[in-house]
Every structure is written in C-alpha cells, then in structure tokens.
C-alpha positions as CSV (number, residue, x, y, z in Angstrom):
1,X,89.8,111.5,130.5
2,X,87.7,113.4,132.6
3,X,90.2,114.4,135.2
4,X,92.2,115.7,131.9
5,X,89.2,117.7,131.3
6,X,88.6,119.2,134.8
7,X,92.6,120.0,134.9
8,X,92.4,122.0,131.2
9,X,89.1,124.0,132.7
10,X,90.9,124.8,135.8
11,X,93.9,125.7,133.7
12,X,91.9,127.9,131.5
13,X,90.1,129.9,134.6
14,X,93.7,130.4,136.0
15,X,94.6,132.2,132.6
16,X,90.9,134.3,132.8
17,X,92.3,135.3,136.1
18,X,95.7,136.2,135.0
19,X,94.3,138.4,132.6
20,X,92.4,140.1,135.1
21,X,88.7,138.5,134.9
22,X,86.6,136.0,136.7
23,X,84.7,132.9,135.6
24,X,81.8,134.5,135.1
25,X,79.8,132.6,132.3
26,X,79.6,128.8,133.2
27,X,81.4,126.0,131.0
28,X,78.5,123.9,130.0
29,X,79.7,123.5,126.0
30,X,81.7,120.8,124.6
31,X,83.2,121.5,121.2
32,X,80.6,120.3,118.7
33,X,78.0,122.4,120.9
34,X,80.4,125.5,120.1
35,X,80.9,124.2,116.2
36,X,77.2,123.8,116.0
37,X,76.7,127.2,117.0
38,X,79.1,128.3,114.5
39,X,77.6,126.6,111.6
40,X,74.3,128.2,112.5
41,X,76.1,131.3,112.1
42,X,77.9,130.4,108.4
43,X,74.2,129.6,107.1
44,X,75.8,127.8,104.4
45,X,72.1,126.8,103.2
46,X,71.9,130.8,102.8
47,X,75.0,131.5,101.7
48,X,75.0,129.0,98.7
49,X,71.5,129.7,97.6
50,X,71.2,133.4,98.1
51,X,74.4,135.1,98.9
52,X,76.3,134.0,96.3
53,X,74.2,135.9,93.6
54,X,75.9,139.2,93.7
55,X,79.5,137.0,93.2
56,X,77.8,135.5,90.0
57,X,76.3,138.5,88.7
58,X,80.4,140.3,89.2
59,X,82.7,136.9,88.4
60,X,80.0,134.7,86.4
61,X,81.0,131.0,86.8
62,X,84.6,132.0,88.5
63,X,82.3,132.5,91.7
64,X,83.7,128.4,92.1
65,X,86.9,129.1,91.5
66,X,86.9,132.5,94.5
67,X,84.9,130.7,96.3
68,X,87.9,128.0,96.6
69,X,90.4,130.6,96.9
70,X,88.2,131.7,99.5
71,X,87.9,128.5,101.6
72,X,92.1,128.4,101.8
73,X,91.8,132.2,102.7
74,X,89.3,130.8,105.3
75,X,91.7,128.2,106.9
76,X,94.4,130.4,106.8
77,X,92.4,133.0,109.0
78,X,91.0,130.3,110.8
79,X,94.6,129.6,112.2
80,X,95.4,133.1,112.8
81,X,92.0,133.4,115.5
82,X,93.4,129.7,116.8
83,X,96.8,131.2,117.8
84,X,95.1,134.4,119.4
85,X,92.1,132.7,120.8
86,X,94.4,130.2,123.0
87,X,96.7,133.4,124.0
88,X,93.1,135.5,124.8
89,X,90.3,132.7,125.2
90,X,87.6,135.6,126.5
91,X,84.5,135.7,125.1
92,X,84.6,139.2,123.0
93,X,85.5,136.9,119.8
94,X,87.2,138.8,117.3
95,X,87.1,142.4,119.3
96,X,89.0,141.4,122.6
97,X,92.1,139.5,120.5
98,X,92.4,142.8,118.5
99,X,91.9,144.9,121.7
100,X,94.9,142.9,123.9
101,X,97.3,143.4,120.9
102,X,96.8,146.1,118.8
103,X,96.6,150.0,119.9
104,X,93.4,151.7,121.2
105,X,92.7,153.3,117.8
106,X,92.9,150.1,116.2
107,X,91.1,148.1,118.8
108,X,88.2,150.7,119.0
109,X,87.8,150.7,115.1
110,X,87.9,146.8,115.5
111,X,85.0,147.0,118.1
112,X,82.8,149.3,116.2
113,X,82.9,147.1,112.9
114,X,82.7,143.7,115.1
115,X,79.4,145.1,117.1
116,X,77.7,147.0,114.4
117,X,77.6,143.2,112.7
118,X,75.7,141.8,115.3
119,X,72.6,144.8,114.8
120,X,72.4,145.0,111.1
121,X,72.1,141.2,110.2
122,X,70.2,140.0,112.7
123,X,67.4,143.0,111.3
124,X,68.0,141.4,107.5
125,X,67.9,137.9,108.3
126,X,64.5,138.5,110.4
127,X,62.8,140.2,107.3
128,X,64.2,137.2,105.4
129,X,62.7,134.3,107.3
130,X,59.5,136.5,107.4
131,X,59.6,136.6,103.0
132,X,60.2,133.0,102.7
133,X,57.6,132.1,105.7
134,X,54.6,133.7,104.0
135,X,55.7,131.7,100.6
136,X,56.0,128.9,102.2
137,X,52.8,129.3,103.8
138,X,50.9,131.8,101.5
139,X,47.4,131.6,103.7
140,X,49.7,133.7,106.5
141,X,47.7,136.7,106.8
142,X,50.4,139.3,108.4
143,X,52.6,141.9,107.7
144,X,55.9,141.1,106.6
145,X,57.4,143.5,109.1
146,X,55.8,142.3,111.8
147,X,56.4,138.3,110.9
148,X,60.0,139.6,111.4
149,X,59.5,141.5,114.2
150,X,57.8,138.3,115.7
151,X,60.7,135.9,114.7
152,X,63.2,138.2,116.0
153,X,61.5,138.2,119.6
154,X,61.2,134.2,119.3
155,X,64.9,134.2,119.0
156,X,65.9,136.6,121.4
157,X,63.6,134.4,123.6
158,X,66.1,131.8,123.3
159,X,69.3,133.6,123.1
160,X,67.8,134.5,127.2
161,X,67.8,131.2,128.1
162,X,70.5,128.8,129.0
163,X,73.3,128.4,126.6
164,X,72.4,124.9,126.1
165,X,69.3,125.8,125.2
166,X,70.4,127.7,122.6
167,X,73.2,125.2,121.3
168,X,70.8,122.3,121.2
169,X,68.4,124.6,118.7
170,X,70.5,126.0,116.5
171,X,72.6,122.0,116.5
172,X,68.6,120.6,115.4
173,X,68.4,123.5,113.1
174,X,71.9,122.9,110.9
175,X,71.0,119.2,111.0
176,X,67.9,120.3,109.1
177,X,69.9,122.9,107.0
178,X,72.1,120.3,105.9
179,X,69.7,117.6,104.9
180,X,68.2,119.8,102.8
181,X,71.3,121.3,101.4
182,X,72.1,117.6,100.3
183,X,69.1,117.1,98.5
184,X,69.9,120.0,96.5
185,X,73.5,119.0,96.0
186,X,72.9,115.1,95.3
187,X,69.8,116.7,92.9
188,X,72.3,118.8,91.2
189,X,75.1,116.3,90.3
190,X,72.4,113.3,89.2
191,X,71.8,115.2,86.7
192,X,75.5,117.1,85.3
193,X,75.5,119.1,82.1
194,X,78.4,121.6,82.2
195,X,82.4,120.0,82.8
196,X,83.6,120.6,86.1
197,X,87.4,121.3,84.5
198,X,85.8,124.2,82.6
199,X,84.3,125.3,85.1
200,X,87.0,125.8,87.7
201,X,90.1,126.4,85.5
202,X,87.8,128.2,82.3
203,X,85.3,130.4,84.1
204,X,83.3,132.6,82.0
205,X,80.9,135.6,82.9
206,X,78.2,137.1,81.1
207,X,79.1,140.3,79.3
208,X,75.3,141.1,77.8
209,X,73.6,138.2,76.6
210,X,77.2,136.8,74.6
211,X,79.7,134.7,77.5
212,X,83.0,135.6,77.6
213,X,86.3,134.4,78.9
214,X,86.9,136.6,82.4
215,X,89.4,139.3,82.3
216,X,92.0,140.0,85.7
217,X,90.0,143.0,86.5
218,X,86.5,141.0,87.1
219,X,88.5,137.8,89.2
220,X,89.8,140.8,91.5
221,X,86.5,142.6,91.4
222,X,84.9,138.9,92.6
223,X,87.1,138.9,95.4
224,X,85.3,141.6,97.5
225,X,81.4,139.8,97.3
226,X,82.5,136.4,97.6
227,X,83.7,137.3,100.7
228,X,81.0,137.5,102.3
229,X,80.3,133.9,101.4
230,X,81.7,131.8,103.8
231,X,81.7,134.0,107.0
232,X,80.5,133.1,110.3
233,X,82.7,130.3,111.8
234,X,84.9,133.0,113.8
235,X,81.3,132.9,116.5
236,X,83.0,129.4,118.0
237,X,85.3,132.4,119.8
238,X,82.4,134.1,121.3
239,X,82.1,130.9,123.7
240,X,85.5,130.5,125.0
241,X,84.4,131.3,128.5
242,X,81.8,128.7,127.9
243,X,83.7,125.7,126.4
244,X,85.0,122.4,128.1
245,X,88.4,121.6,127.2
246,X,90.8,124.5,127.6
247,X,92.6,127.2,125.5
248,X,93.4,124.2,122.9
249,X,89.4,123.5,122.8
250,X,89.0,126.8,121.0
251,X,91.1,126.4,118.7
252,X,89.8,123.3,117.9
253,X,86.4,124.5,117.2
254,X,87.3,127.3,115.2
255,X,89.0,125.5,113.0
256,X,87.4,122.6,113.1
257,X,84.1,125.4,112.6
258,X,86.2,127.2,108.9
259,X,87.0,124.1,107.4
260,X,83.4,122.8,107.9
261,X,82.4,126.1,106.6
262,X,84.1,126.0,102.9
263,X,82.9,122.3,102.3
264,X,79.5,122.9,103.0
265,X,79.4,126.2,100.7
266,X,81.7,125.2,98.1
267,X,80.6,121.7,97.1
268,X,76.8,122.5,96.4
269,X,78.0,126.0,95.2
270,X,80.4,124.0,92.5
271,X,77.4,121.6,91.4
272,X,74.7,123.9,91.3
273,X,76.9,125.1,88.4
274,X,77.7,122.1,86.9
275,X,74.2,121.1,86.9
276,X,73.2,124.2,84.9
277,X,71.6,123.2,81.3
278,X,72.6,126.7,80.1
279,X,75.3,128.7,81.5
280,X,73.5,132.0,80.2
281,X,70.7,131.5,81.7
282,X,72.0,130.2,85.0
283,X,73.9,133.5,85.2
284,X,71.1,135.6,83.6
285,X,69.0,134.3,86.9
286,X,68.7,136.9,89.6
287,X,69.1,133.5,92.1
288,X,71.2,131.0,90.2
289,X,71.6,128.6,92.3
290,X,67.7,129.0,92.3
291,X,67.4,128.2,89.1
292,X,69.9,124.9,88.8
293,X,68.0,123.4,91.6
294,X,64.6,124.4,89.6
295,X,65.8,122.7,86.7
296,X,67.0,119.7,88.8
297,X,64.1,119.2,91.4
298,X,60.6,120.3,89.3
299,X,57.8,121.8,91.0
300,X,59.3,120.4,94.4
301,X,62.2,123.0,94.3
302,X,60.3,125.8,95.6
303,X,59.0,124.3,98.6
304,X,62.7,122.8,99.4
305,X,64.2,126.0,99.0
306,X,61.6,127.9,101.3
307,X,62.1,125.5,103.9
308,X,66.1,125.3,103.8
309,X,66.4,129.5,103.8
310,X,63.8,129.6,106.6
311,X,65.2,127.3,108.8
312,X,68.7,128.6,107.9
313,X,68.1,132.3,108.4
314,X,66.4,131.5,112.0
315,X,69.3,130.1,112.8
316,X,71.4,132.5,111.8
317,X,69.3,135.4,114.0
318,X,69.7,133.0,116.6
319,X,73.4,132.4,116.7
320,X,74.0,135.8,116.0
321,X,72.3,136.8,119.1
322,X,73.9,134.7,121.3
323,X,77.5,135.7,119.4
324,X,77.1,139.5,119.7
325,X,75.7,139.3,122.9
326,X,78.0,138.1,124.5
327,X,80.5,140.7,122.9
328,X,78.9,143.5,124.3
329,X,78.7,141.7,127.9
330,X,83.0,141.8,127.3
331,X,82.7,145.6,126.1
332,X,80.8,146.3,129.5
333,X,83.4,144.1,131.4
334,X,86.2,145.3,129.8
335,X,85.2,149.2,130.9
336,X,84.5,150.4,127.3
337,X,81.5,152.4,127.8
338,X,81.2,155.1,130.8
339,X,81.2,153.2,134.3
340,X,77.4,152.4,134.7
341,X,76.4,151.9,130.9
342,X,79.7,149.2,131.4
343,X,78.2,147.6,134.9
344,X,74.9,147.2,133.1
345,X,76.7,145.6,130.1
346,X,78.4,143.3,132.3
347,X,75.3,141.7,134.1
348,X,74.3,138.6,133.7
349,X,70.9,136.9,134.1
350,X,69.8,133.9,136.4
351,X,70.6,131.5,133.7
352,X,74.3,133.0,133.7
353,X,73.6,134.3,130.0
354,X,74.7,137.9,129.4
355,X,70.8,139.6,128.7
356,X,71.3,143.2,128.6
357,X,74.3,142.6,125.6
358,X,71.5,140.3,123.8
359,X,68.9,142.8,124.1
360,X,71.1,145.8,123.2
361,X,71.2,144.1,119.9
362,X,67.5,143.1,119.5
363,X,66.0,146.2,120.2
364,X,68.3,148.7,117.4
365,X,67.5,145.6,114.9
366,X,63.5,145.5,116.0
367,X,63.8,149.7,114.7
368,X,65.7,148.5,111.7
369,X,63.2,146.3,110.6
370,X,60.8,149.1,110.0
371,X,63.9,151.3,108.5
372,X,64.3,151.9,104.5
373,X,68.5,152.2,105.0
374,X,68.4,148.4,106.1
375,X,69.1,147.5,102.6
376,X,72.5,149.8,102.7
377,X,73.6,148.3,106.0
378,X,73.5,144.6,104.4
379,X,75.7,145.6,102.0
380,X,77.5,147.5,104.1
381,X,78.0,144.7,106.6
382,X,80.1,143.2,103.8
383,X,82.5,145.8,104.2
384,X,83.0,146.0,108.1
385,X,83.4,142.1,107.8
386,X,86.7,142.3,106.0
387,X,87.8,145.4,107.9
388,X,87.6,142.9,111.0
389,X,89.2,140.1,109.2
390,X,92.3,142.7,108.3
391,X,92.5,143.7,111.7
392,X,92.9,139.7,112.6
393,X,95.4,139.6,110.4
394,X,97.6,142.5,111.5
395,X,97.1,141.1,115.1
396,X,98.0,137.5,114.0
397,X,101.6,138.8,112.5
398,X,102.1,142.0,115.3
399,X,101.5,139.4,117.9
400,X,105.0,137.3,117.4
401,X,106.8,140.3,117.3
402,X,105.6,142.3,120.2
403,X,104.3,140.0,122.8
404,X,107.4,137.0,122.5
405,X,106.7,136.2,125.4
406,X,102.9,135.4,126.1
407,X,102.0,131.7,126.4
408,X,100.2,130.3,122.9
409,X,98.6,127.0,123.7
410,X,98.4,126.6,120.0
411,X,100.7,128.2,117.5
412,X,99.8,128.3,114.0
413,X,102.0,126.4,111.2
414,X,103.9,128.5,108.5
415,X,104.0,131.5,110.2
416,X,104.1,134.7,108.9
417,X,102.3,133.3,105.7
418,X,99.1,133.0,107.1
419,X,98.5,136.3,108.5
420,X,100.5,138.2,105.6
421,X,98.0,136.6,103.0
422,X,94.9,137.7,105.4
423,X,96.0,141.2,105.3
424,X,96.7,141.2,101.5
425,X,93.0,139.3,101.0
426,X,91.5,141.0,103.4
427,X,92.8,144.9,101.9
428,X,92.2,143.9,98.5
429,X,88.6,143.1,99.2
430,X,88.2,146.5,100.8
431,X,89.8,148.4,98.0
432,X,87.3,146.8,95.7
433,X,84.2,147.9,98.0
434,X,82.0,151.0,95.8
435,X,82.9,154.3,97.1
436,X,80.1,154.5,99.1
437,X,80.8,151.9,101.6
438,X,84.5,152.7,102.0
439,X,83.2,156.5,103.0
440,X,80.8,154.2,105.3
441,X,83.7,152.8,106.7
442,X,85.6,155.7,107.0
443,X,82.4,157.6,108.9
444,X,82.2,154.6,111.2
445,X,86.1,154.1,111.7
446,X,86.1,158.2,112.7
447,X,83.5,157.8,115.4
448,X,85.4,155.0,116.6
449,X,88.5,156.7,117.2
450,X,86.5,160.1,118.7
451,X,84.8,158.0,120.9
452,X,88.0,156.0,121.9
453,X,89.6,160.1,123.0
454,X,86.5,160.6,124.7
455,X,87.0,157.4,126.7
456,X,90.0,158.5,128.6
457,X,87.7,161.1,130.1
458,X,85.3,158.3,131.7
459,X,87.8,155.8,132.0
460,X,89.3,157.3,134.9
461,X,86.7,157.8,137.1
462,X,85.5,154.6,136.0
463,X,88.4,152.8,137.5
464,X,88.6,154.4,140.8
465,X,84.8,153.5,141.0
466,X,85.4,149.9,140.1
467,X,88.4,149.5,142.8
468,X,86.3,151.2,145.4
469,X,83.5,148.9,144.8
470,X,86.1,145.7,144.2
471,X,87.5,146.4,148.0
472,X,84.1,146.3,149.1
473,X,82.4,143.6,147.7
474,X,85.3,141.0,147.4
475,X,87.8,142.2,150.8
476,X,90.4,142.1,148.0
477,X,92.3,145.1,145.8
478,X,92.1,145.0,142.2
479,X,94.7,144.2,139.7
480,X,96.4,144.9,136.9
481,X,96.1,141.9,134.4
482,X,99.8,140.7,132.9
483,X,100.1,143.2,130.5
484,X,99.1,146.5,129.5
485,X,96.5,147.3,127.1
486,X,94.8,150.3,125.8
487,X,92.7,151.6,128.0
488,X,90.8,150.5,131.5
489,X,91.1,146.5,132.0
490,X,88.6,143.8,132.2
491,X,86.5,145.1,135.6
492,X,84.1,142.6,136.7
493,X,80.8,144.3,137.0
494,X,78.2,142.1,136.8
495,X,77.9,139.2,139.6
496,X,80.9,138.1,141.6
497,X,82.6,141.1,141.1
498,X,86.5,141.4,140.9
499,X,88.2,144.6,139.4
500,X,91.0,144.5,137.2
C-alpha cells in the first residue's frame, strides 16, 4: 500500500512539473487532514446557528427545503472541482482551475472574487469569536476590537507554522464543533413539536405576525442567502500540493469534504425547526435556531451556544488563513502581480508554509477590524461566492469541449448535468443579490479586467527576468507548461526556483 502511495505522489509531482511548476510545498497531509481542514472552513456549527437567519427571515420555514436543494447543488459542484482539481491539482483552489481553462478576463475576475474572500471573512469572523468570547466570559475586561485583533494574530500564528500544525488544530477544533452541534440536534428532536412532512413539502413564512403558505417569488428569493449556507468545503483544493495520494486524493477529499458539509448543516438545521413550539415565534426570532435550542436546552443553552460559535468561528479564521494563503503564494508563482511583488508572493518560510500570502491577508483584515464598511463586505462576500461558483461551473462544462485531450484522473458522472445546473444555480443566486451588491460586483469585476490589460505591460519584462534568473540558478532553460494559458505561466520564485 505504501509503495502505491509513493508511486501516486511521484505521479502527481510529474504532472506539477508538466504543467510547468516544482514541488514546492511538502506532502505531509493525508485526506482526512485535508477534509478536516475543510470542515473548519464550512463552520457548520456557524452556519446552522447564525448564518441561516437571513434565509429564515426571506423563505420562513422553506430555509429546510433550500437548504436541501442546496446540499444536491453542493455535490453536484463538488464533482465539477473533482474533475478539474485531478486535471489542475495546484494549490490556487478555485482560482488556478478557472485560470488554466477559461480566458484571462474570466480568470482575473475569478481571482479577484476568490482572494477578496479570504480578507473580508477572516476580519468578520475575528470580531465574532471576540462577541461571543466576552459573553462567554463576561469578567473579560477588553475591547471588542482588540479581542479580535488578538484572536486574529493567534491564528495567523498558526497558519505560520507547519501545515500539520495547523491541520491537527482546526481537526481538534471540528471534533469540538461537532459535539456540541449534536447536543443541540439530539436536544432538538427529544423534544419534536412541529411535523417534519409539513415542514419540508408545506413551508410557510411569516408575512407580519399572520403565517402564510410561500409564494414562487420568496423560494427563488431564498435561493440567493441560503447559499451562503453550506460553503467552505472547496478549501480541501487549496492543499493539493500538500496531499498524499495523488490527483485522485483530491478529489476524494472534496467530495468526501461537500457531502460532509450538507449533513452536518441540514440535519440540525431541519430539527431546530421541528423542535420549534411555535412557528411564529421561531421565525419572529432574530436567531431561530437560537431560540429552538433555548426552548429545548433551558438556562444551559446560552453557554452551549457561546462555546460551539467560538470554537467554530476560530476555526474558521484559521482555515481560512491557511486556504487563502496559500492562493496568493499561486498568484505570486503563477506571475500575476508585477515580477517582484510575484517573487515575494511566491516565498515560502522555513517550515515550507507560504507566509507572505498568509500575512497579505491578515494584515488588510487587522484594518478591517477597525473599519465601519466590514458589515457591507460580509454581505457582500455572499455575492463574490457565487460569482466563483458560476465561474466553476462554466469551467466544469468549457473544459470537455475545449481541452479533449487533457488527462482527468477523475471524471465526473452525468456530464453536462452537473455543471449546467451550477451555472443556472449559481446565476439565479446572483440575479437575486440587492442592487447594491451586484454594482459591488460589477466595480470589482471592472478592476479585475483593468488590472488584467495592465498585466501584459509587466508580464513581459517579468518573464525575461524569471528565465534569466531560472538559467542561473538551476543550469536549466525554462519552459513552457503543456498548454497555453492566459498570461505568464507558473514561474517558480520562491525557493528552488524553476521558470515556466
């Protein structure tokens, strides 16, 4: 079995190669390592409790039934980043599979709504952990800002270290998050008041104080927050270049990673509203969940519930770190940003771990926890989520058609279905975003493509620097990887240098 393993490794460092990259990042991760970091990621202590709110407050009870439609959604993109991930196992997640198929435009409007992710929620989920630490602990005598600051720096800490390090935290962590997730779930189905048929296939929402049967234009309207629910297993892909096992490995724990994901949010989310004594009230709640596990747990629900979201939302920061650093360390390798901004990207610390792309996240969310416009970047974040997931979708289906003849270690069942119905999800959840966010989007999505013109100006001087240096380091010429993309390809500029 082992020798198996050695032979996939070596099989997937010849395909790193072949697209015109070194191993770089050492493969210390086995695939519950990589699925552990991408449950800290889904939160689903988080997103059950607290995230699911604003899908309640649009779809009243039919947040189960989107929620479910969701999960399938889920799988179905799931398979699409399996296929893609095993063609392009690098570790630039969502951006490089985007980047290798679709045109620079595309791929540069990918990247910005991939990285800004990795600034704006880490900022949120630090002044989260900070809320629920002082009422957990009402004696601590310190600003809310800076109790965020602090946490932020205590996982960026340990998003420096070793990646074991890190996978062996957030692994203890979800443990954690999950036992207390099942005290809320067993607490809310031993003591059932509302009929689970109703509430799946007759969902009502709350129109005043009076319930009503939901109309077509609130279940589409429901589509666009519950979204945001189960999010978070695609971070498995950010560790390709780190995982035992192969190009197969990857897809393995992303999908092993989304299914996870939907039965840890959609069961409790299902009995917290099946253990609701009154529907109104449950939905009149500003937490609802909240409020089931109140009514089902006493005076010991606030405690449990602090706990769960603080341990959760750590977590979270944490993964989320060690995610979207390690997507900027590809942006600097892949020659995104002019040539030295790119080298300094691309360098990696003495325990092999991309710092500079870790810290170029921390530091912007450190500033945003002192900034008033967090609150419209959470929201926000929402929005750039799906436009990623659309983009994964268009990649999933362009990819049969124009790249035949790339190897795919694993290729997804049923094809064209999945990607066509993550591009009509995906688009409808965007068309239902308020008008401000989609101008947000369309602001972000401009500066993307400027910036992308602007980079054939540095890219060229760029790539005669990296050759030049190449020669000289390695004694050997750079290459072109095995097929074209964009703009300037993969150079190596951190340690152990090799051009592209």
């Amino acid at each position: 079995m082992e020798s198996v393993s050695v032979a996939a490794d070596d099989a997937a460092q010849r395909r790193l190669e072949e697209l015109g990259y070194t191993q770089q990042l050492r493969r210390r991760l086995h695939v519950w390592h990589v699925v552990g970091l991408a449950m800290a990621d889904v939160s689903p202590t988080m997103a059950v409790v607290f995230l699911t709110a604003g899908v309640f407050l649009i779809g009243g009870t039919f947040a189960v039934g989107a929620n479910i439609i969701l999960g399938v959604v889920v799988v179905l993109i799931a398979l699409c980043l399996a296929e893609l991930a095993t063609m392009y196992p690098i570790a630039g997640g969502m951006y490089s599979l985007v980047r290798r198929v679709l045109p620079g435009p595309i791929s540069w409007i990918t990247m910005f709504n991939y990285l800004i992710q990795g600034i704006v929620i880490p900022a949120s989920i630090a002044l989260g952990v900070a809320g629920f630490l002082k009422d957990l602990i009402p004696g601590l005598d310190i600003s809310t800002d800076l109790l965020a600051l602090i946490t932020l720096a205590i996982a960026t800490g340990i998003a420096l270290t070793r990646v074991e390090v890190g996978a062996w935290v957030t692994i203890t962590m979800v443990v954690v998050e999950l036992v207390v997730l099942g005290i809320i779930t067993v607490a809310a189905l031993a003591h059932p008041h509302q009929n689970l048929g109703d509430v799946v296939f007759h969902p009502q929402v709350l129109d005043g104080k009076t319930l009503e049967a939901i109309g077509f234009a609130a279940i589409l309207a429901t589509i666009a927050p519950a979204f945001n629910v189960i999010n978070g297993y695609d971070a498995s892909l950010g560790f390709s270049e780190e995982l035992k096992g192969g190009e197969r490995a990857v897809a393995k724990a992303v999908i092993i990673s989304a299914i996870l994901a939907a039965a840890f949010i959609i069961v409790p989310l299902t009995a917290s509203v099946v253990a609701a004594p009154n529907v109104n009230d449950f939905l009149s709640s500003d937490a609802p969940v909240v409020y089931s596990v109140d009514q089902s747990l006493g005076s010991a629900a606030k405690d449990i519930v602090d706990l769960g979201a603080s341990v959760a939302l750590f977590n979270a920061m944490l993964s989320l770190l060690m995610y979207f650093g390690r997507g900027f360390y590809t942006t600097g390798r892949d020659g995104v940003w002019p040539f030295h901004i790119s080298r300094w990207l691309a360098s990696l610390n003495r325990f092999r771990v991309p710092a500079v792309g870790v810290l170029t996240l921390a530091i912007p969310a450190a500033v945003l926890i002192f900034m008033s416009a967090l609150d419209f970047l959470i929201i926000f974040a929402g929005t750039v989520i799906a436009a990623v997931y659309f983009c994964i979708g268009l990649s999933a289906l362009w990819s049969r058609i124009s790249q035949p003849e790339v190897r795919r270690p694993y290729r997804m069942p049923l094809w064209p279905l999945p990607p066509l119905v993550v591009v009509a999800f995906t688009g409808i959840a965007l068309a239902k975003q308020e008008g401000k966010y989609i101008v947000a989007e369309l602001i972000l999505a401009g500066a993307a493509v400027a910036l992308w013109a602007l980079s054939r100006l540095w890219t060229r001087e760029a790539r005669e620097e990296v050759i030049a240096q190449t020669h000289a380091i390695t004694g050997v010429a750079a290459v072109e990887p095995d097929i074209e993309i964009p703009h300037l390809q993969a150079p190596h500029l951190g340690h152990s240098q090799e051009g592209s």
